[in-house]
One Martini backbone bead per residue (centre of mass of N, CA, C, O) as a GRO file, in nm:
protein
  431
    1UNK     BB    1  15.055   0.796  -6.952
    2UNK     BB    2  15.271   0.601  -6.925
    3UNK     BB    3  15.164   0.388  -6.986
    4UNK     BB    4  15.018   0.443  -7.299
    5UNK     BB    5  15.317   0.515  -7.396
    6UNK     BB    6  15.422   0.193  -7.376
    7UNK     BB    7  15.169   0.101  -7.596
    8UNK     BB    8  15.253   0.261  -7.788
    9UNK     BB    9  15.551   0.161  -7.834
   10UNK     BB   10  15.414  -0.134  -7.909
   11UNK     BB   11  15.263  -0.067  -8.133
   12UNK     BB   12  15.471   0.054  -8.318
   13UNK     BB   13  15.631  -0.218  -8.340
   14UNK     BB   14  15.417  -0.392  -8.434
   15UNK     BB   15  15.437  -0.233  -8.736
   16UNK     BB   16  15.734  -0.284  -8.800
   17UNK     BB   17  15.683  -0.598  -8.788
   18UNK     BB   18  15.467  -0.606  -9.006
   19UNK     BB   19  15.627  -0.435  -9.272
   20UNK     BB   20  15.850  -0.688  -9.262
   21UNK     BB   21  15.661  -0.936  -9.312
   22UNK     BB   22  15.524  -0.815  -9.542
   23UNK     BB   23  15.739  -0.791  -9.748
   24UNK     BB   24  15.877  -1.101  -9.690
   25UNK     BB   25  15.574  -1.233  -9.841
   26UNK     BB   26  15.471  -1.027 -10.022
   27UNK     BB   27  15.127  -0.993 -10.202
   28UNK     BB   28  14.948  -1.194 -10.128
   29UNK     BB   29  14.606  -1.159 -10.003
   30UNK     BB   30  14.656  -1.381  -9.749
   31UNK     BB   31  14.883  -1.254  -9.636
   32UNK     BB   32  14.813  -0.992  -9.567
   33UNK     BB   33  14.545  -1.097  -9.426
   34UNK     BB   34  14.731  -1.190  -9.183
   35UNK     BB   35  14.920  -0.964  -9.086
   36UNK     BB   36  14.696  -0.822  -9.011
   37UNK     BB   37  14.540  -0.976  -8.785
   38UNK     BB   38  14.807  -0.996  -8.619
   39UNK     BB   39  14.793  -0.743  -8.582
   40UNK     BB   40  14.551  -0.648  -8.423
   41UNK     BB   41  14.583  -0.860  -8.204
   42UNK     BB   42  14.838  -0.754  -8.073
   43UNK     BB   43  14.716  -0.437  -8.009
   44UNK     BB   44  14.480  -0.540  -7.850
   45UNK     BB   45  14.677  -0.690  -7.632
   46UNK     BB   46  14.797  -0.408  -7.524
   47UNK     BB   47  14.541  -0.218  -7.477
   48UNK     BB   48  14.400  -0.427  -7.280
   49UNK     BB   49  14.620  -0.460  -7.055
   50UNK     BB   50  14.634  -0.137  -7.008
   51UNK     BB   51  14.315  -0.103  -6.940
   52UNK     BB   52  14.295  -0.305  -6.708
   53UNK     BB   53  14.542  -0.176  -6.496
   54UNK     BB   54  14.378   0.119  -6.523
   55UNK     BB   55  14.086   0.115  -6.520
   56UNK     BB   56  13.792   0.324  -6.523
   57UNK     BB   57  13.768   0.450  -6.822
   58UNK     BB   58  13.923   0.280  -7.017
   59UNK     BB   59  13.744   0.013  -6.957
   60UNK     BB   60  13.459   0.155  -7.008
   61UNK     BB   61  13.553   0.146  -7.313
   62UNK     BB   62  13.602  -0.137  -7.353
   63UNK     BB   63  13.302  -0.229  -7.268
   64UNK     BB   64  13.129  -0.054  -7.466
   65UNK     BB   65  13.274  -0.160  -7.747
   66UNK     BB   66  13.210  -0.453  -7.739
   67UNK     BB   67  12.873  -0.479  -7.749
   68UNK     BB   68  12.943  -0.371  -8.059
   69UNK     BB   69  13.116  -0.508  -8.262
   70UNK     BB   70  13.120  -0.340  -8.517
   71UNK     BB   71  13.291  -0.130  -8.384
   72UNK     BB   72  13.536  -0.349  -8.423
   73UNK     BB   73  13.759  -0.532  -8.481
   74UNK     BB   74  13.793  -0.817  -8.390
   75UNK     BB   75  14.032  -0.863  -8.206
   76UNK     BB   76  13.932  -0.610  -8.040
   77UNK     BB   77  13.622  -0.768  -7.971
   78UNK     BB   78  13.773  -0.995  -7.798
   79UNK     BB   79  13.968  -0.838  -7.624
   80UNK     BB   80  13.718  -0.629  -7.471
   81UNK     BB   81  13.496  -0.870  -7.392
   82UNK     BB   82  13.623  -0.906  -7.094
   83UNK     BB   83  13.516  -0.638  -6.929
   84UNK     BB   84  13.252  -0.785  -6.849
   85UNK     BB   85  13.368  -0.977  -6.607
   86UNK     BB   86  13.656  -0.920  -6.541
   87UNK     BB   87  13.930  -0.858  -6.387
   88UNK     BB   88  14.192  -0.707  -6.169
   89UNK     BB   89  14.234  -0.673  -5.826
   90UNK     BB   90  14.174  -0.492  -5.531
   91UNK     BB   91  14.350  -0.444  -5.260
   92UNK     BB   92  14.246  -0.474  -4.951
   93UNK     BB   93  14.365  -0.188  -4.832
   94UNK     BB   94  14.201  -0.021  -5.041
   95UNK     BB   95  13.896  -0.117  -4.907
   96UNK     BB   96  13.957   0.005  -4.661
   97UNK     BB   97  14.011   0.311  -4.738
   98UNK     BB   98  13.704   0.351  -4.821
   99UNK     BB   99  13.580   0.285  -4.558
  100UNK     BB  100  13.683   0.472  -4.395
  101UNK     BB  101  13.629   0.787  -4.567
  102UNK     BB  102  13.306   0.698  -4.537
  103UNK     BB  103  13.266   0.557  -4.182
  104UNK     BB  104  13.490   0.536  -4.000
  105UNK     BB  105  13.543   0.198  -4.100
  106UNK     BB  106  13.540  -0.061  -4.132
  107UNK     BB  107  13.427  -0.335  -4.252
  108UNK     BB  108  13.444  -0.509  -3.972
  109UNK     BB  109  13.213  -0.319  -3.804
  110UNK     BB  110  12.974  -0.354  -4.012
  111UNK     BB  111  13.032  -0.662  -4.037
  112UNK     BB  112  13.089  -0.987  -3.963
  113UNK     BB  113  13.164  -1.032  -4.249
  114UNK     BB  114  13.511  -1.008  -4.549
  115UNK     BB  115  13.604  -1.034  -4.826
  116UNK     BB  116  13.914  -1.026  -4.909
  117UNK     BB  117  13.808  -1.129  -5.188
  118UNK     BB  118  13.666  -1.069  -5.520
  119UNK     BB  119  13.410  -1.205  -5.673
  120UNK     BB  120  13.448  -0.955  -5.811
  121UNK     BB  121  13.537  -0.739  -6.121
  122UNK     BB  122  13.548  -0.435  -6.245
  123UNK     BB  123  13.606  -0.071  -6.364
  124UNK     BB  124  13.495   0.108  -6.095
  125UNK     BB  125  13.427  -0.167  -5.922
  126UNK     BB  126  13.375  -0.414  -5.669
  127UNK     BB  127  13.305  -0.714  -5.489
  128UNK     BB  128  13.170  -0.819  -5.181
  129UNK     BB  129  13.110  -1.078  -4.945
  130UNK     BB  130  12.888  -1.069  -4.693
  131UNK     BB  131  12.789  -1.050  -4.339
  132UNK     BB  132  12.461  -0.999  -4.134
  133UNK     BB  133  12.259  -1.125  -3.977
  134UNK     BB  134  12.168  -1.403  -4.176
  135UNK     BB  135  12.301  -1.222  -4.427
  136UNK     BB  136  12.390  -1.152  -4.752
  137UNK     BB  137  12.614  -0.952  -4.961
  138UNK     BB  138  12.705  -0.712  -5.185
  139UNK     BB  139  12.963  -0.552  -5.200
  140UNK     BB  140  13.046  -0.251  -5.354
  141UNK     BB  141  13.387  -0.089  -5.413
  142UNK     BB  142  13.550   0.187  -5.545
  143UNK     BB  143  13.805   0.285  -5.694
  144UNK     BB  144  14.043   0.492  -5.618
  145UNK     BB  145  14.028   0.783  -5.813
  146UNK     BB  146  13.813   0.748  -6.042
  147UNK     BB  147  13.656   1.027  -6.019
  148UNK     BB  148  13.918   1.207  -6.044
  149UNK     BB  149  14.032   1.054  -6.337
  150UNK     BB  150  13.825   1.038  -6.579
  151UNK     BB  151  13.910   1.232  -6.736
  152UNK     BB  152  14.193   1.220  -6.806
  153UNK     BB  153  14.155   0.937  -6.909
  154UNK     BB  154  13.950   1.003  -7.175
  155UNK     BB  155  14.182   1.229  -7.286
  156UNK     BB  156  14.408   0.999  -7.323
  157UNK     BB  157  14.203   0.743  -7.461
  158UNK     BB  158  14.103   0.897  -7.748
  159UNK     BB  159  14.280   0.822  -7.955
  160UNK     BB  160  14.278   0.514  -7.932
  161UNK     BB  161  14.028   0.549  -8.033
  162UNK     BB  162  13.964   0.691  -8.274
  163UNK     BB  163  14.196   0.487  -8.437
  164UNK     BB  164  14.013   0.236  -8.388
  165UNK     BB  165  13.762   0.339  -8.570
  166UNK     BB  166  13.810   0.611  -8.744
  167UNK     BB  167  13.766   0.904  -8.642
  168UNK     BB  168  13.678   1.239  -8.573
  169UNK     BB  169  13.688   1.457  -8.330
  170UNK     BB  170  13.440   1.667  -8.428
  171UNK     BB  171  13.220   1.444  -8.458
  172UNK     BB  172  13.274   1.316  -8.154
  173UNK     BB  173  13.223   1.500  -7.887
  174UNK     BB  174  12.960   1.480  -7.817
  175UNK     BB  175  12.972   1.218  -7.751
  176UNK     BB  176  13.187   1.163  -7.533
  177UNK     BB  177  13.056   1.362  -7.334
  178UNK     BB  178  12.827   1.194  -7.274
  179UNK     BB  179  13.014   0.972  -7.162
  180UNK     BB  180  13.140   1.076  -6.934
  181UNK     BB  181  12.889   1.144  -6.790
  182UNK     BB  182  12.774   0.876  -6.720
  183UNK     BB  183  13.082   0.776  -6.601
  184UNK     BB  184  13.034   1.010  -6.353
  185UNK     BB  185  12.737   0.883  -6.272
  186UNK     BB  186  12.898   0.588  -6.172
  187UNK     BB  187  13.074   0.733  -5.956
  188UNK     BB  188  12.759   0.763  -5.780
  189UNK     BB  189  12.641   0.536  -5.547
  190UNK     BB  190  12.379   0.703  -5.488
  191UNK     BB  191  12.277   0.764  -5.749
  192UNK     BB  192  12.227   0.430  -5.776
  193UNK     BB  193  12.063   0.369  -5.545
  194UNK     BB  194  11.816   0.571  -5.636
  195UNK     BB  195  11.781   0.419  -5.910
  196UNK     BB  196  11.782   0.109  -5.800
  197UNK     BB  197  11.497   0.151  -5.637
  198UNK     BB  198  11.304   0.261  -5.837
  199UNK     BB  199  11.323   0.045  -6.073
  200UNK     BB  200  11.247  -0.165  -5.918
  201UNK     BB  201  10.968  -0.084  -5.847
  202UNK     BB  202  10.880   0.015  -6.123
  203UNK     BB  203  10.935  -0.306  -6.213
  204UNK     BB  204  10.778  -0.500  -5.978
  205UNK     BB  205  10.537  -0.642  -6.208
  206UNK     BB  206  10.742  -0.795  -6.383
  207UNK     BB  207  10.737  -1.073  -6.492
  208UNK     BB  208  11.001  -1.260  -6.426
  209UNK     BB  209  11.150  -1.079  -6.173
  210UNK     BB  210  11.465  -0.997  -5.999
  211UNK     BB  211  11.562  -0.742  -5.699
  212UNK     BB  212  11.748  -0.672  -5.547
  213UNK     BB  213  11.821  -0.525  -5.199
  214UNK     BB  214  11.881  -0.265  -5.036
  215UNK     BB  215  12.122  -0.079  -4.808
  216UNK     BB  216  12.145   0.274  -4.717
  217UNK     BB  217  12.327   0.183  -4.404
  218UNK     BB  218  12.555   0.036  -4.645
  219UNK     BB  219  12.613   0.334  -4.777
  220UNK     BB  220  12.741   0.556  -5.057
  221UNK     BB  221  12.944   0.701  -5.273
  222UNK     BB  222  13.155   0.403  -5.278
  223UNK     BB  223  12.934   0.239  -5.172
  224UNK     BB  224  12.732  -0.071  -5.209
  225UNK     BB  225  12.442  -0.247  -5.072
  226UNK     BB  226  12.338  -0.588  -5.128
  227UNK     BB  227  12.187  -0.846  -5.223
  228UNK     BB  228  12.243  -1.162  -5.230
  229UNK     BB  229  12.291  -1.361  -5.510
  230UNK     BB  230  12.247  -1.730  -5.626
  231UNK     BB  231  12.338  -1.755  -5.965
  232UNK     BB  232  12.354  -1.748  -6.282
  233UNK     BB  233  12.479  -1.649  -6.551
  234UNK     BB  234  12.377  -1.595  -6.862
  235UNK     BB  235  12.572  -1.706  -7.033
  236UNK     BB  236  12.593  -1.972  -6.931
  237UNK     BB  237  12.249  -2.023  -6.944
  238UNK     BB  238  12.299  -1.966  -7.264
  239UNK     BB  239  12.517  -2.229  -7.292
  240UNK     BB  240  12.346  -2.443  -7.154
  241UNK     BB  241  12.070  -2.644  -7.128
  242UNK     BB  242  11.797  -2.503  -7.164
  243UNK     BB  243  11.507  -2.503  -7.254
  244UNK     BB  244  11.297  -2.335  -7.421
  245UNK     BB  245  11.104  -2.209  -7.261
  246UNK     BB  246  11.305  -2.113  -7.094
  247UNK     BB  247  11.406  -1.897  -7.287
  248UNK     BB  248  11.196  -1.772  -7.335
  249UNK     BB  249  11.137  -1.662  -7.007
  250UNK     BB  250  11.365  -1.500  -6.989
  251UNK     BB  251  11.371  -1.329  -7.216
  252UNK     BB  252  11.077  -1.209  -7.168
  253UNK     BB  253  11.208  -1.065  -6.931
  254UNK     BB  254  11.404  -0.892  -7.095
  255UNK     BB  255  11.230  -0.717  -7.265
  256UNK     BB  256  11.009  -0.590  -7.041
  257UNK     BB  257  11.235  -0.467  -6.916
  258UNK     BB  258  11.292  -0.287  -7.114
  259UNK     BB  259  11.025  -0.161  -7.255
  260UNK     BB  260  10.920  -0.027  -6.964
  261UNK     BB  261  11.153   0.174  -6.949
  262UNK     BB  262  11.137   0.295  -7.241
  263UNK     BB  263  10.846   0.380  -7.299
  264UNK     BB  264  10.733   0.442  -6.983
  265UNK     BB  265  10.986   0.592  -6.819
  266UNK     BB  266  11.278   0.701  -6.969
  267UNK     BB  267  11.446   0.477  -6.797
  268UNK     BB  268  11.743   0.303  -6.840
  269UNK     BB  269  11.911   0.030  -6.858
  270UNK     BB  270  12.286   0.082  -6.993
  271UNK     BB  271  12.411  -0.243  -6.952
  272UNK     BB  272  12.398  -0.510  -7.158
  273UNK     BB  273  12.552  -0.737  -6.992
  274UNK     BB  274  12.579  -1.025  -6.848
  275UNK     BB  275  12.677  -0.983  -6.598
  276UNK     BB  276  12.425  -0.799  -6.472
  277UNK     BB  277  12.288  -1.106  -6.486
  278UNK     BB  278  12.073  -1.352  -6.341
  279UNK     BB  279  11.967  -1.685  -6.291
  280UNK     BB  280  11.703  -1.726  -6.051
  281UNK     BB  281  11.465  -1.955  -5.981
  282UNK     BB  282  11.356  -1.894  -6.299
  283UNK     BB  283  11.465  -1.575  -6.318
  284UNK     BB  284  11.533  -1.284  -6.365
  285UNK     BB  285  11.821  -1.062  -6.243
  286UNK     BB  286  11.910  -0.754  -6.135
  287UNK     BB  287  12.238  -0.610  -6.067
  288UNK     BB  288  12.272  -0.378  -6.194
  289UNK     BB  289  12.262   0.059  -6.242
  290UNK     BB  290  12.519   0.235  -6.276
  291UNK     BB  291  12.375   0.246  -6.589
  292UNK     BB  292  12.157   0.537  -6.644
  293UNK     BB  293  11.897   0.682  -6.892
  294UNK     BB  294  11.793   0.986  -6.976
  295UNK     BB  295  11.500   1.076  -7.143
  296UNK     BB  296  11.292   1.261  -7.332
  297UNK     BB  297  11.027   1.263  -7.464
  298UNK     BB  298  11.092   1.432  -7.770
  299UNK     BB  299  11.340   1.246  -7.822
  300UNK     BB  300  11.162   0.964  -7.792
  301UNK     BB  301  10.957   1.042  -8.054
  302UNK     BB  302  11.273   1.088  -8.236
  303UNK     BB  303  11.363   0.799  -8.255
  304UNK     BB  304  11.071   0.580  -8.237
  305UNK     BB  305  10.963   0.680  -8.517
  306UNK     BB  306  11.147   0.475  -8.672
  307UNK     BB  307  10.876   0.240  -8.567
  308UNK     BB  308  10.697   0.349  -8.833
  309UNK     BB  309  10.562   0.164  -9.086
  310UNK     BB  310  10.520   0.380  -9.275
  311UNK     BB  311  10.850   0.454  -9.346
  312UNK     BB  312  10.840   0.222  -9.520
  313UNK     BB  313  10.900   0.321  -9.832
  314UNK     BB  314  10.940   0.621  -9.742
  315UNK     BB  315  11.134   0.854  -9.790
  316UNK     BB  316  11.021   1.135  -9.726
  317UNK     BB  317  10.967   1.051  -9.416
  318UNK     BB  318  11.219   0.969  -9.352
  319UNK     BB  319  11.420   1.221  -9.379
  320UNK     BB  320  11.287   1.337  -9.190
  321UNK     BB  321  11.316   1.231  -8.939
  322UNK     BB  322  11.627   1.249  -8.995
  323UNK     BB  323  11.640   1.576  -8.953
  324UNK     BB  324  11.501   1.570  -8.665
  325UNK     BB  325  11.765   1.432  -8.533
  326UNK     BB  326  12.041   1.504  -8.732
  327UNK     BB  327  12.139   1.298  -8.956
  328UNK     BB  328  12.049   1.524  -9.145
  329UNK     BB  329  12.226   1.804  -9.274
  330UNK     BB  330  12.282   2.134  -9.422
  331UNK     BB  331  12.512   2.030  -9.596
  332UNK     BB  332  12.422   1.798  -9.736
  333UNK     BB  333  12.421   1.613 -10.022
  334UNK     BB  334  12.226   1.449 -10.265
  335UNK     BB  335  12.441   1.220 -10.238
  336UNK     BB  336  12.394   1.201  -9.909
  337UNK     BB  337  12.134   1.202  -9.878
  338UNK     BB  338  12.066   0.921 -10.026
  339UNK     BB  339  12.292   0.727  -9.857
  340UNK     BB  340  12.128   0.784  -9.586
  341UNK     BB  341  11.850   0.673  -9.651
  342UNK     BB  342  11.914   0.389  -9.759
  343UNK     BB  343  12.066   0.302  -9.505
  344UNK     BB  344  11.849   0.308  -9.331
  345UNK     BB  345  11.646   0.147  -9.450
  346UNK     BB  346  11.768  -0.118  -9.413
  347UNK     BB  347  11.809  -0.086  -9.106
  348UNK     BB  348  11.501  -0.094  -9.041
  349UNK     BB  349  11.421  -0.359  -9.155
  350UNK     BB  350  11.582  -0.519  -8.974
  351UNK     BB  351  11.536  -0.437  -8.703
  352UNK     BB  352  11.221  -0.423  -8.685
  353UNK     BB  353  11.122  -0.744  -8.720
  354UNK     BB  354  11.014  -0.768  -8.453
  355UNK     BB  355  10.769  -0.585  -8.418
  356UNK     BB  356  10.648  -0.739  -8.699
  357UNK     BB  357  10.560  -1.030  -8.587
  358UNK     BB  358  10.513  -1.051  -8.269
  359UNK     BB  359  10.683  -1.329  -8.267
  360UNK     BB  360  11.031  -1.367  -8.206
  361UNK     BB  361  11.343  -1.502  -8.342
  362UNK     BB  362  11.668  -1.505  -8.195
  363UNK     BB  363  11.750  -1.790  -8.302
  364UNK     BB  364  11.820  -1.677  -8.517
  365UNK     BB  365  12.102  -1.639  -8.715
  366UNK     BB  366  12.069  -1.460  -8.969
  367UNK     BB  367  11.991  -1.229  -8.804
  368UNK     BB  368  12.300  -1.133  -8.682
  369UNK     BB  369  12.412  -1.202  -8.957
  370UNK     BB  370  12.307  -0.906  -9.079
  371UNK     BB  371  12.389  -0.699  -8.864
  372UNK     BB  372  12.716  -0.772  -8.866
  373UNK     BB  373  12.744  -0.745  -9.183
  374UNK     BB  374  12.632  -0.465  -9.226
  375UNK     BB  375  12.831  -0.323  -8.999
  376UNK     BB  376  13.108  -0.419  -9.152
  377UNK     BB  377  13.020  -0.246  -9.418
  378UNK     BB  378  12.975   0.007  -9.286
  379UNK     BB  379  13.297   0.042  -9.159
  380UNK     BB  380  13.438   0.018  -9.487
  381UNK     BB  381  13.292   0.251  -9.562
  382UNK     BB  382  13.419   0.540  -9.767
  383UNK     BB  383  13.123   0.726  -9.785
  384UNK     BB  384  13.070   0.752  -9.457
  385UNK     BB  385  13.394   0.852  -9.358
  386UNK     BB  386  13.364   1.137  -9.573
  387UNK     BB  387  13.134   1.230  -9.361
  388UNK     BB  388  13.079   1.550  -9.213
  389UNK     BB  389  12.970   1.593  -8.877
  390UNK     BB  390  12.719   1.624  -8.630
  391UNK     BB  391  12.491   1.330  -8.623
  392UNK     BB  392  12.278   1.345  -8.393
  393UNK     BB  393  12.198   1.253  -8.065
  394UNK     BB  394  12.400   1.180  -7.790
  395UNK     BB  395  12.134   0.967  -7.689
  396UNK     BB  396  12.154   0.754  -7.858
  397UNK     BB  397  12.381   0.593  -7.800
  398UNK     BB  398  12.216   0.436  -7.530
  399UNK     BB  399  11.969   0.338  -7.675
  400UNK     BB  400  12.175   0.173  -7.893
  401UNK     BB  401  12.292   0.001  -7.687
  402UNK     BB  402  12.068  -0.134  -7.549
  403UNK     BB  403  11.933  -0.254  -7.852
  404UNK     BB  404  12.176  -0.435  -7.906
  405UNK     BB  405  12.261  -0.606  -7.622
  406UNK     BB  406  11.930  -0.730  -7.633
  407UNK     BB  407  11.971  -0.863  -7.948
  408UNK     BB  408  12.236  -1.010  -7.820
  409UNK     BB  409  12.152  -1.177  -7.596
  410UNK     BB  410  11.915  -1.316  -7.709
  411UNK     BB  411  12.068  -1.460  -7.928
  412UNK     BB  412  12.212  -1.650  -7.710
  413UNK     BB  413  11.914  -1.743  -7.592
  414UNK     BB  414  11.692  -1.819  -7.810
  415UNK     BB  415  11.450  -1.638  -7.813
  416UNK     BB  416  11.105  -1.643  -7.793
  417UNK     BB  417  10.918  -1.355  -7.869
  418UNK     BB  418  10.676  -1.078  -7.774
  419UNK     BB  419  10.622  -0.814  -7.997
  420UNK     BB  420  10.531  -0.445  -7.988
  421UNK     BB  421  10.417  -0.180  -8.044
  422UNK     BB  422  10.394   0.110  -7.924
  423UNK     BB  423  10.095   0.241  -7.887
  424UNK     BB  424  10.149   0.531  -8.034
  425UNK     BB  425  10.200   0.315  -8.332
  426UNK     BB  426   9.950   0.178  -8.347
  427UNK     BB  427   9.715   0.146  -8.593
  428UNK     BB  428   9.472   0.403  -8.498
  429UNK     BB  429   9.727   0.605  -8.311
  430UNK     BB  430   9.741   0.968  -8.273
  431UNK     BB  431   9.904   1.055  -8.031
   0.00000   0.00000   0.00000
């Protein structure tokens, strides 16, 4: 709180000398629109500041929402999207501290060797490179008291959240309880350990697909024991210059990889950022599975609804389906189910084109830049803002996280991929 209060105070500054600027420059659109653009950049440097050394909720707040650029102001997004890579690092005696308390061992009692130094840093805990008869692990370790402070993190940082969406409270607390939930999730690296094993293997059938190898005997609450792979980070390998074959197939490894998770398991990893994957020898590697989100069934038929071919052009049933989810709620006026139909439609029209392909060109630039342009503009609509009510479910956060983040990397990897509806929706399946 104390640390928050540094920032709120720094924030403060920020707007007095914005407002200064602002005076001194006079009224023309480019000085305001610079002045502004100072603040947000200013402001979003010291809550990231903030909340990386933090680390916690802070910062997997700040992970998760860099994921949809959308969802915040550019600058905002420039600097929370350092989350998903690196951190500043946890000292080693406190990696001590962590081993004593889950096996009363040191590190070195139980590896050969143990990276003093950790590989890498992320918001709930970091990695370090281990060997144990001429294996190599991956052992990440959670940061010391990530798990008892994470309500209170995600209370205190929750207003900084508020203010910088623009959203109201009531309107969004079903949401925040969802993320809590998953983030308390995320600290129980048992049960990372038990769904990351499950879906290794439920998924161990996918072309081009590869998953370390886990160790649950040198696992625990707050320690995590994998094999170590040698690999391209994907946002590398997607930025140096592999053929396009090679973006192909590996593109075509990661929709297969999300498309069978989510349509035949229910069970899907929630956490698509660059850091989670690498390329090695050729596959797609998924390294860490710490964010997975259950849908069940019935939710499962109205979410993906919505991309029933049906629904395209016809008012009428697309409406259902949004009361069905509960995007239109019983307050609104038919001026709000209006303009949240034609919204949708859009939308819907938009995202579906993977869909509705065959096979999708993810390197065309005009899809993502219709996405974000789309995004920005309902971002600053204000009769959007103006829309009272909880929304739709709060499943949907991570389900929608889930295919950003894949439409995101895809278009990074700029693949060309093969896309089918699911078959209980392709035309003649009554299912």
């Amino acid at each position: 709180m104390a640390a928050l209060g540094g920032t709120g105070a720094k924030v403060g500054i920020n707007y007095l000398k914005y407002y200064g600027r602002r005076a001194l420059a006079g009224g023309s659109d480019s000085s305001l629109e610079r002045h502004s653009r100072e603040l947000d950049e200013e402001n979003a440097s010291a809550i990231y500041n903030a909340f990386s050394k933090l680390k916690g909720g802070p910062l997997k707040l700040a992970q998760m929402l860099s994921i949809d650029r959308n969802l915040l102001p550019r600058a905002y997004a420039d600097q929370f999207v350092q989350a998903q890579y690196s951190v500043p690092p946890l000292s080693y005696p406190l990696v001590v501290k962590t081993f004593r308390r889950d096996f009363g061992k040191e590190p070195l009692d139980l590896f050969e060797s143990f990276g003093r130094e950790a590989a890498h840093g992320a918001s709930i805990g970091q990695v370090h490179k281990a060997s144990l008869k001429g294996k190599s692990y991956a052992v990440k370790v959670q940061y010391p008291g990530v798990a008892e402070s994470l309500k209170s993190d995600l209370r205190v940082v929750k207003p900084f959240a508020l203010r910088v969406l623009g959203l109201r409270e009531n309107d969004v607390d079903q949401y925040f309880r969802e993320v809590e939930a998953r983030l308390l999730e995320e600290t129980d690296y048992s049960l990372e350990l038990e769904r990351s094993m499950h879906l290794s293997v439920s998924s161990s059938h996918l072309e081009n697909i590869r998953f370390p190898k886990y160790y649950p005997e040198l696992s625990s609450r707050h320690v995590l024991s994998m094999e170590w792979i040698d690999g391209q980070q994907l946002d590398l390998f997607a930025d140096g210059n592999p053929s396009q074959s090679e973006r192909d197939l590996i593109g075509q490894a990661l929709w297969d990889f999300y498309s069978h998770q989510v349509h035949d398991l229910n069970l899907f990893h929630a956490d698509p950022h660059p850091g989670n994957f690498l390329v090695s020898e050729g596959r797609l590697c998924v390294l860490d599975f710490g964010c997975t989100k259950q849908i069940t069934h019935e939710f499962y038929r109205k979410q993906f609804r919505f991309l029933d071919p049906n629904l395209q052009g016809n008012p009428i049933l697309l409406e259902e389906a949004l009361r069905d989810l509960q995007v239109i709620i019983t307050s609104d006026t038919k001026k709000e189910i209006s303009q949240i139909i034609s919204l949708c439609g859009t939308w819907l029209e938009l995202l579906g084109r993977p869909f509705r392909a065959g096979t999708f060109d993810f390197g065309d630039p005009g899809f993502l830049k219709a996405i974000y342009d789309l995004g920005e503009e309902n971002r600053k609509a204000d009769y959007l803002r103006t829309m009272k009510g909880q929304r739709g479910s709060p499943d949907t956060i991570y389900v929608n996280r889930a295919f950003f983040g894949l439409y995101s990397l895809l278009g990074r990897l700029r693949s060309r991929v093969k896309v089918s509806l699911p078959e209980w929706l392709k035309p003649g399946n009554n299912a």
